[in-house]
Each structure stands twice: as structure tokens, then as C-alpha cells.
BALOBA-1460 file (C-alpha; in Angstrom, 3 decimals):
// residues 72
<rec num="1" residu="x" x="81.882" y="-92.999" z="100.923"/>
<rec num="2" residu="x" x="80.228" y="-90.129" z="98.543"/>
<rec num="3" residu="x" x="81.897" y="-86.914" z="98.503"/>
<rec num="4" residu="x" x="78.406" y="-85.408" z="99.344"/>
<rec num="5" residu="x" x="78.527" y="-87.673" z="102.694"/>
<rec num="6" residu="x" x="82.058" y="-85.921" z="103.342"/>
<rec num="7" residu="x" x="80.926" y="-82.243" z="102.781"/>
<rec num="8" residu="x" x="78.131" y="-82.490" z="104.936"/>
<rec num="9" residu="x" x="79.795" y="-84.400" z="108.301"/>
<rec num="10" residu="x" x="83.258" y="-83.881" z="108.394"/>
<rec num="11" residu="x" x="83.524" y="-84.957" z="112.458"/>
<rec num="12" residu="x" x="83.053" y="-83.175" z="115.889"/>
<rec num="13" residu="x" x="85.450" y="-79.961" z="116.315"/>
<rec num="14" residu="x" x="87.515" y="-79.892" z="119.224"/>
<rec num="15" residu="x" x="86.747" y="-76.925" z="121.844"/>
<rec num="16" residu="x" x="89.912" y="-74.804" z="120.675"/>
<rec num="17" residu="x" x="88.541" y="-75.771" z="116.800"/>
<rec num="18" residu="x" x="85.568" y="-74.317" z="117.776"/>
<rec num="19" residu="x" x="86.745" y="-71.096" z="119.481"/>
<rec num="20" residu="x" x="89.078" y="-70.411" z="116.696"/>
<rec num="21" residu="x" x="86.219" y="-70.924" z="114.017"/>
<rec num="22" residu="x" x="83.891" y="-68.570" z="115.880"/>
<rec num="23" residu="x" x="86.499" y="-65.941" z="116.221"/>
<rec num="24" residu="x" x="87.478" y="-66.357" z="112.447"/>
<rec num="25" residu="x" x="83.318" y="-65.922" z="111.982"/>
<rec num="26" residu="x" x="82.489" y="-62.952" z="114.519"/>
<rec num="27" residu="x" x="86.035" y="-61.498" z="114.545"/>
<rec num="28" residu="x" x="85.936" y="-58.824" z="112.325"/>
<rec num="29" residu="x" x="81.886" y="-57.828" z="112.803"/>
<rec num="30" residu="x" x="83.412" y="-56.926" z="116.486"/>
<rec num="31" residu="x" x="86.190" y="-55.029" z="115.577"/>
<rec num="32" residu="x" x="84.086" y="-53.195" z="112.909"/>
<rec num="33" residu="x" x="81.511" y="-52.457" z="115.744"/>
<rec num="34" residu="x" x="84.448" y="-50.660" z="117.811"/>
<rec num="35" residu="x" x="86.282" y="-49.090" z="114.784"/>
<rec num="36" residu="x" x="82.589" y="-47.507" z="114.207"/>
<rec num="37" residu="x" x="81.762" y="-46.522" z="118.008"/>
<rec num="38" residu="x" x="85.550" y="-45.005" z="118.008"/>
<rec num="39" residu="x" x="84.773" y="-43.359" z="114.920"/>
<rec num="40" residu="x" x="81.516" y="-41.589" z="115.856"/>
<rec num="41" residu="x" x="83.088" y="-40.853" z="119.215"/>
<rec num="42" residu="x" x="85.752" y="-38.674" z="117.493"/>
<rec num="43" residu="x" x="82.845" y="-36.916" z="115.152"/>
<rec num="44" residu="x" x="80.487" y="-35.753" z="117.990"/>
<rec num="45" residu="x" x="83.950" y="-34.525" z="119.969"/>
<rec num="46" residu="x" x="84.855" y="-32.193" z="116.621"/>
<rec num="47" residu="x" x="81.067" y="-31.308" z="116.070"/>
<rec num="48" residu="x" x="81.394" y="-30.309" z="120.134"/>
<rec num="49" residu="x" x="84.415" y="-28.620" z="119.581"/>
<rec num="50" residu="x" x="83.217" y="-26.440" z="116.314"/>
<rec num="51" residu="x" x="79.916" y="-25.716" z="118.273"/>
<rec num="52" residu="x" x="81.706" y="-24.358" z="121.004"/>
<rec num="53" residu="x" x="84.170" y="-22.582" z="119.356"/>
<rec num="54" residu="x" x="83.850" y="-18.472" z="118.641"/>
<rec num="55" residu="x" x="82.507" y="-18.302" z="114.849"/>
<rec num="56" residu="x" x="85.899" y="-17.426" z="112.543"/>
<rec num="57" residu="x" x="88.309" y="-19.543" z="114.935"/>
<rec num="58" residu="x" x="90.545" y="-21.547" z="113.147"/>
<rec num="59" residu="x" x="89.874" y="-19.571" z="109.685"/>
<rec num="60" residu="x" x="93.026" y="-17.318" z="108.833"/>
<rec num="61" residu="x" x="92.306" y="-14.374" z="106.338"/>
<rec num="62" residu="x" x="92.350" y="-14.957" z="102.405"/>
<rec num="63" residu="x" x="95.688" y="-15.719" z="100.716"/>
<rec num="64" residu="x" x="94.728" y="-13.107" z="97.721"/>
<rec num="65" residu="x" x="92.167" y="-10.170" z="99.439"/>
<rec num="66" residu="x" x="89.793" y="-8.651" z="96.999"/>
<rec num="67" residu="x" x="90.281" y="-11.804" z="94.557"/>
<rec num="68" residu="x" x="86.760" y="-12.775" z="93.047"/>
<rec num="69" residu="x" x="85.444" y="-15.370" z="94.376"/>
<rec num="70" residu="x" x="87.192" y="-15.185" z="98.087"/>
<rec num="71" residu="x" x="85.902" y="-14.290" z="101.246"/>
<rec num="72" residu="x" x="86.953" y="-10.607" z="102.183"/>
């Protein structure tokens, strides 16, 4: 039998063979879909949070007042 015969028909998987090979395939587009969906989740929470914040919240005053180049 030619190698080429071999590549190209190597026998019927098995069900577990074929649930296994589909999971190695699709696997890691899925968890790349949630990691992404978790991700932008978190973004449009902060973006929320900033929005609704009062403007200066969370800023504390200059280390060095009056340095160039600061806010003062």
C-alpha cells in the first residue's frame, strides 16, 4: 500500500475519537469567544463606572504642586 493511500484514509473514528478531535478543533475558538465577551463585559462596566462618576474622583492632587508640566 502507497503512503499516499495511508494519508488520505486512515479508517473510521470511533464516536469518543470524534468528540475528542472536534473539541481539540473548536476548543479554543470557544473559549476565546468567552475570554472576549468576559473581557468587553468588564470594559463597558469601567466605561459605566467613569461615566457615572463625579469628574476628579479617583484623581488625588499632584505629588510636586507648581512643578512644570503638572496639573495644579
Amino acid at each position: 500500500m502507497s503512503p499516499e493511500i495511508v494519508a488520505l484514509h486512515l479508517g473510521a473514528l470511533h464516536p469518543y475519537e470524534k468528540v475528542l478531535t472536534l473539541l481539540l478543533a473548536f476548543g479554543p475558538f470557544v473559549v476565546l469567544g468567552i475570554v472576549v465577551a468576559v473581557r468587553r463585559r468588564h470594559d463597558l462596566a469601567e466605561e459605566r463606572a467613569e461615566a457615572e462618576a463625579p469628574s476628579g474622583a479617583g484623581l488625588s492632587e499632584p505629588a510636586t504642586p507648581g512643578r512644570p508640566g503638572s496639573p495644579s
